[in-house]
N, C-alpha and C positions, 0 to 999 in steps of 0.2 A: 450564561455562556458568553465566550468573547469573541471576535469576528478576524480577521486579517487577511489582505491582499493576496491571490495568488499571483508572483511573481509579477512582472510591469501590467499586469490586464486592471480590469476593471470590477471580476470576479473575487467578491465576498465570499469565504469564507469561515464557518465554523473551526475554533481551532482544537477538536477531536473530527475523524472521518469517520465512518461506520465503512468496517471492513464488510462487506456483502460474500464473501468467499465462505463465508460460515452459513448463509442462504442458498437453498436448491435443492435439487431432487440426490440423496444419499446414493451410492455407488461405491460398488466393490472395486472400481478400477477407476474412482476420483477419491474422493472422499466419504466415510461413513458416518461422519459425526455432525454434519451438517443439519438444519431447522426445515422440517416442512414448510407450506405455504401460510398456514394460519397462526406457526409458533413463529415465522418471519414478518409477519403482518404487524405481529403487537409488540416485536420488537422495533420495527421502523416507525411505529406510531409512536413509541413512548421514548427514542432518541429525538423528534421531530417533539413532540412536546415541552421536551428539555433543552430545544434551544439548535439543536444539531441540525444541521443544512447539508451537508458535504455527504456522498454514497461515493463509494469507490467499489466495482466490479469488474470485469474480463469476460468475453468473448467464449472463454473455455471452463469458464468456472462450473463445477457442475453441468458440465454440456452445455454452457447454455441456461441452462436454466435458473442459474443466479440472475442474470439479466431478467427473467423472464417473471420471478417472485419480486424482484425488487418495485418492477415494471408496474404490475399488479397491484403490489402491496399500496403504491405513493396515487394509484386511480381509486383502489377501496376505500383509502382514507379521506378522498378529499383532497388532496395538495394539490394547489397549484402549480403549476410546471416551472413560474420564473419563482417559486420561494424554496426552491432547491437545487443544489449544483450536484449532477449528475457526472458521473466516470465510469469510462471504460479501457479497454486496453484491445490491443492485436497484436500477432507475432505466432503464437502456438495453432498455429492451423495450417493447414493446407498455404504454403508458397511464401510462405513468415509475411516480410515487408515490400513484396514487390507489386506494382501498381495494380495488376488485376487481383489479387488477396486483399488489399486495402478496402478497395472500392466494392469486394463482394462482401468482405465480414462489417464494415459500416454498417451496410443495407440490414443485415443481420439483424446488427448489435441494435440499431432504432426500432427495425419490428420487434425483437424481444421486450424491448423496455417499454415501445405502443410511446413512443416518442419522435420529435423529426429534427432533433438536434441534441448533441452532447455538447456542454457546459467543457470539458476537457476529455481529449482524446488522446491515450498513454501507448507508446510502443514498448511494448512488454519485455522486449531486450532486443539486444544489437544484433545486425543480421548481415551475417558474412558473407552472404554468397547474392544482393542485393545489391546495386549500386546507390549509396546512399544518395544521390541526387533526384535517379529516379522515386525512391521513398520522399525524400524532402518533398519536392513537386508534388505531389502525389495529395500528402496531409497538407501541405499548403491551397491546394484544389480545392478539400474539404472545406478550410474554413474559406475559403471564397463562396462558395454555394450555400455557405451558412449553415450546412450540417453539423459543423464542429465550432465552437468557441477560443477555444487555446488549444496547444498542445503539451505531452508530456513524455517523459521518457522513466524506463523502468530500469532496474540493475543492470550494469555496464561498468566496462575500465573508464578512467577519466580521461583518457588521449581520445577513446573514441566519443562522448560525450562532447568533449573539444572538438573534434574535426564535425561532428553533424551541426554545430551552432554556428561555427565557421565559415560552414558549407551552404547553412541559409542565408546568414547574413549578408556575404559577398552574391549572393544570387537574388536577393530580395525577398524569400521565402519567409514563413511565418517560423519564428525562432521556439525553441520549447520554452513553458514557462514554469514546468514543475518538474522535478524528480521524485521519483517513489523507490528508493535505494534501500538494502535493506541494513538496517542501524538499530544496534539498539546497547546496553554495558555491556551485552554477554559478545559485542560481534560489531567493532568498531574500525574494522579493514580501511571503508571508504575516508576516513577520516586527513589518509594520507593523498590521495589525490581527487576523486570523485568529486567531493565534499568544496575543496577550493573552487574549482571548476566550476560547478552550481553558482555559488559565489559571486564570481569572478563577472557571471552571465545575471546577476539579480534573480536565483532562478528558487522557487521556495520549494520546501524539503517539507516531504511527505511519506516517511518512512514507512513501510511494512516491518510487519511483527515488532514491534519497538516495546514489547514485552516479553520476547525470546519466546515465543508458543507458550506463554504459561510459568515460564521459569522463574521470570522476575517477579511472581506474583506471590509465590510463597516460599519459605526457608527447607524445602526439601525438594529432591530433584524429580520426583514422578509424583502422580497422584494419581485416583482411581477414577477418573473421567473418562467417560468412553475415546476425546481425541486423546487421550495421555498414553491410551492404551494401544487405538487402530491409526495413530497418523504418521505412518513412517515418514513424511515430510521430515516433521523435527525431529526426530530423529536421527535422520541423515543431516540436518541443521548441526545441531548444537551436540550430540552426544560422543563428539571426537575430544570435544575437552571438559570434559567435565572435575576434571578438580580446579583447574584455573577455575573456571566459570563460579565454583560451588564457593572460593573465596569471596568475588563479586557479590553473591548473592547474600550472601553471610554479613556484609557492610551495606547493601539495602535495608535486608532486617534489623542491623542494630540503628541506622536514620530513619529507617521510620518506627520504629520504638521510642526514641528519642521525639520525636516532634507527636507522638499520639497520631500516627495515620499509616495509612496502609502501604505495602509496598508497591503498589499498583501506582499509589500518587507519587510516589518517589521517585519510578523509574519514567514515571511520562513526565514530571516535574522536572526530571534532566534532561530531557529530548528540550523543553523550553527554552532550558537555560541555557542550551546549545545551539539555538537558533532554529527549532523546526517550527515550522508553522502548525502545521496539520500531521501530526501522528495517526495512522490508520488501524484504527481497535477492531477488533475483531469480535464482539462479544455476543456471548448466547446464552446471554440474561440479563434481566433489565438493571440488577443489582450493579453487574458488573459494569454498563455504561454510567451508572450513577458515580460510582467508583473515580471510571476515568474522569468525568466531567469535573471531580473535584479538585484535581492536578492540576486545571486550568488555575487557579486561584491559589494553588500552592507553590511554593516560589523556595528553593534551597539556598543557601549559602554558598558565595563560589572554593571556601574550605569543604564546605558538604559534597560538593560536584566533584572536586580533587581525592576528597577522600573514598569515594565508591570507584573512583578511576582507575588508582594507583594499582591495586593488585594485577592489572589488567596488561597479556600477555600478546603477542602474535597470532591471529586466527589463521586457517585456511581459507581460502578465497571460498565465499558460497555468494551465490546469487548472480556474478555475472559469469558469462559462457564465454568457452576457448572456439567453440566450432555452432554451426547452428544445431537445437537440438529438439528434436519431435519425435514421439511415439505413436506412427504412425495407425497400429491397430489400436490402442489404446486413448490416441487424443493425444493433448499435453499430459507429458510427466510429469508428475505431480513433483518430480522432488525440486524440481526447476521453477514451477508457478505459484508465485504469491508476488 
């Protein structure tokens, strides 16, 4: 495994995350494809034996109780608290990003995990009806009381990523030092401004889904998985363009035929070659983190990177919000949270 800076901190890490949103209790109104406690267990043990450091989870994931398997999982096994960098997020609950939601779902997020500090703490998206200063203040609080390490931010426009870096700097607040945007060949919107912006702020990139749910993994567009089947997420993701998309996929399979490896490696082997630090995999099997790990080491050609690009069309905007958005009987919408 290889290691890298997150953004100006001092914070190592692993460059695969282990996406946790695929850990917690199954639900008809979250998710149903998600890992019990004890098939989450030996999956965090056996990406921690491979080398992986980096957990990325949310406040809302599974109620809650992705926090709370993960938590579990890193005291069943033994891990030391400093030989892991731990993540979470806020925004989809009760009062999104204003100071008293901050400071109740923190309190939360560390009792679930049975921890008294986050390694990085991510605002799960932009919040409109918030004054972003009061928020800046707020997570800048946290890492003064040493509850939080760094901060992050999640999918958003790029003006408003600009204006909250802005908004800390000129006031002396703690700047974000990660984005977790969502990127990946089938869905490269951010590329036009988001992307600079990170940039522009030294700030490292940490994508969600940076395998399109599954798409980039093999040469047809559905398979018979239980998420393939029950996770209207990607669905509402990716299923608006599926013949562009099906070109794309079609020139992963034929580079990684050519080079003898999977497509799994090809499409996190582009995220690399793009500048991400940490890609956030999702995986609910140990094969498949074996998989990702091997991308770290597999390197394309920048003819190989142009050539998977090229088909590649206009998407619809998914992942950042026009307005804030919560279901309130339900929790977070799911089609909104990753």
């Amino acid at each position: 495994m290889k290691y890298s800076k997150l953004g100006n901190t001092d914070i190592e890490v692993s460059r695969i995350c282990v996406g946790c949103m695929s850990y917690g209790k199954p639900s008809e109104d979250f998710l149903l494809w998600t890992l019990g406690q004890e098939e989450s267990t030996r999956m965090i043990g056996h990406a921690i034996d491979q080398g992986i450091n980096f957990f990325d989870t949310a406040n809302c994931y599974s109620h809650g109780t992705s926090e709370e398997y993960l938590g579990k999982a890193l005291r069943d096994l033994g891990v030391s608290r400093d030989k892991v960098v731990i993540a979470s997020k806020v925004y989809f609950n009760e009062g999104f990003l204003s100071r008293k939601a901050i400071l109740r779902e923190i309190d939360g997020t560390l009792k679930r995990l049975g921890t008294d500090y986050l390694d990085l703490y991510q605002i799960h998206r932009y919040d409109f009806e918030t004054p972003i200063e009061e928020t800046l203040e707020t997570l800048d609080s946290l890492v003064k009381a040493g509850k939080v390490r760094a901060l992050g931010a999640s999918a958003m426009y790029g003006y408003q990523f600009h204006n909250l870096q802005e908004c800390a700097m000129k006031n002396g607040w703690t700047m974000f030092s990660t984005m977790q945007n969502h990127y990946n060949l089938l869905y490269r919107e951010d590329e036009r401004e988001l992307i600079p912006v990170a940039k522009q702020y030294g700030v490292s990139l940490i994508p969600y889904s940076p395998l399109a749910g599954g798409h980039l993994t093999r040469n047809t567009w559905n398979s018979d998985s239980l998420r393939s089947r029950t996770d209207k997420t990607i669905q509402s993701k990716y299923d608006h363009a599926i013949e562009n998309d099906l070109e794309i996929i079609a020139r992963v399979d034929e580079v990684a035929r050519r080079y003898d490896v999977s497509m799994t490696q090809v499409g996190l082997a582009w995220h690399f070659g793009r500048g991400v630090t940490a890609p956030v995999v999702g995986a609910r099997s140990m094969e498949h983190f074996d998989d990702a790990i091997r991308a770290v080491d597999f390197k394309l050609s920048e003819e190989d990177m142009l050539y998977i690009e090229e088909p590649y069309r206009p998407h619809t905007i998914i992942g950042a919000l026009s307005s804030n958005e919560l279901d309130s009987e339900k929790g977070a919408n799911q089609s909104s949270v990753k």
